[in-house]
C-alpha positions in Angstrom: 6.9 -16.6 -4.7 8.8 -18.0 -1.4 10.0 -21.5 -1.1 6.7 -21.5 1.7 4.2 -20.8 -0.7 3.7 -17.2 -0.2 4.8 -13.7 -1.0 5.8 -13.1 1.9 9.3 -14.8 3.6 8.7 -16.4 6.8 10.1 -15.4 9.9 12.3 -18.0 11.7 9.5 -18.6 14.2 7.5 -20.0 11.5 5.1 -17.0 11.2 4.8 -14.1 8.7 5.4 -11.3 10.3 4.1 -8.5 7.8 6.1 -4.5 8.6 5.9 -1.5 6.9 8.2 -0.6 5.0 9.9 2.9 4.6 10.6 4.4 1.0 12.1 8.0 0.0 10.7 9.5 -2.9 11.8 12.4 -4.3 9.6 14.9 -6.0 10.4 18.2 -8.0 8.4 21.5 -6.6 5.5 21.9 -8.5 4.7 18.2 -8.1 5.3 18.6 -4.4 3.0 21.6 -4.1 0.2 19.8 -6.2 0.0 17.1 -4.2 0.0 19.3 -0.8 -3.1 20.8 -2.4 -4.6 17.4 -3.3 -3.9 15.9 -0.3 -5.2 18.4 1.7 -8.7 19.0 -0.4 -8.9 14.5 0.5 -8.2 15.0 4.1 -5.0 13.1 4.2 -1.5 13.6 4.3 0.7 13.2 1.8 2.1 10.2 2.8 -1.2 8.4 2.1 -2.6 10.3 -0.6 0.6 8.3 -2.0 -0.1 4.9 -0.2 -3.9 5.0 -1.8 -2.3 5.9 -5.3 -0.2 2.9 -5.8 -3.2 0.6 -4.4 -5.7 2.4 -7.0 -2.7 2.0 -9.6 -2.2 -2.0 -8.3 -6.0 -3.0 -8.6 -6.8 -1.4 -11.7 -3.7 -2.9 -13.2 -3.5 -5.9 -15.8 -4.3 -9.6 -14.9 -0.9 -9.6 -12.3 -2.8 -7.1 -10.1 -5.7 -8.5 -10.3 -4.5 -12.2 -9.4 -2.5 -10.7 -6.6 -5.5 -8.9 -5.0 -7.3 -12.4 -5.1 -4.2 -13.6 -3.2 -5.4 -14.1 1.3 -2.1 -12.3 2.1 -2.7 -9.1 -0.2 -6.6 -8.8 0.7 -5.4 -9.0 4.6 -3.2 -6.5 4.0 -6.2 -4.3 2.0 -8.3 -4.5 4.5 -5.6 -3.7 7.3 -4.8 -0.3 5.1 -8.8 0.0 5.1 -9.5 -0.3 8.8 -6.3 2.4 9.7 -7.5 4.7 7.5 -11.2 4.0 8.7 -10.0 4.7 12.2 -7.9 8.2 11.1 -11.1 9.7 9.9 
């Protein structure tokens, strides 16, 4: 936890300025070609049929995930994830 109480660092104007962040990942072929499939039979691209795995991993985790879910800065940023993908469907 920051020295302002959250999980999140505040910018130098005093705000929390919350980005997305960019991560490389690499997979082997087979993996790759499952998850095409996968994706596609959901409706989504890749890229969030990934995004929505780690959240499903994160909130059916042990008692961490659980208490960071509760957490106002983690449920704002659930339901900003929920309202995009709302809005790409």
């Amino acid at each position: 936890m920051d020295t302002n109480g959250t999980h999140f660092p505040a910018h130098p104007d005093g705000q929390h300025h919350h980005e997305m962040h960019q991560a490389s990942i690499r997979f082997g072929p087979e993996l790759w070609l499952e998850m095409l499939v996968a994706a596609d039979a959901a409706g989504v691209s890749v890229s969030e049929y990934v995004r929505e795995a780690v959240v499903a991993r994160l909130a059916t985790g042990a008692g961490i995930a659980s208490r960071r879910l509760r957490h106002p800065d983690w449920q704002a940023a659930l339901v900003r994830a929920c309202t995009k993908e709302l809005r790409a469907h």
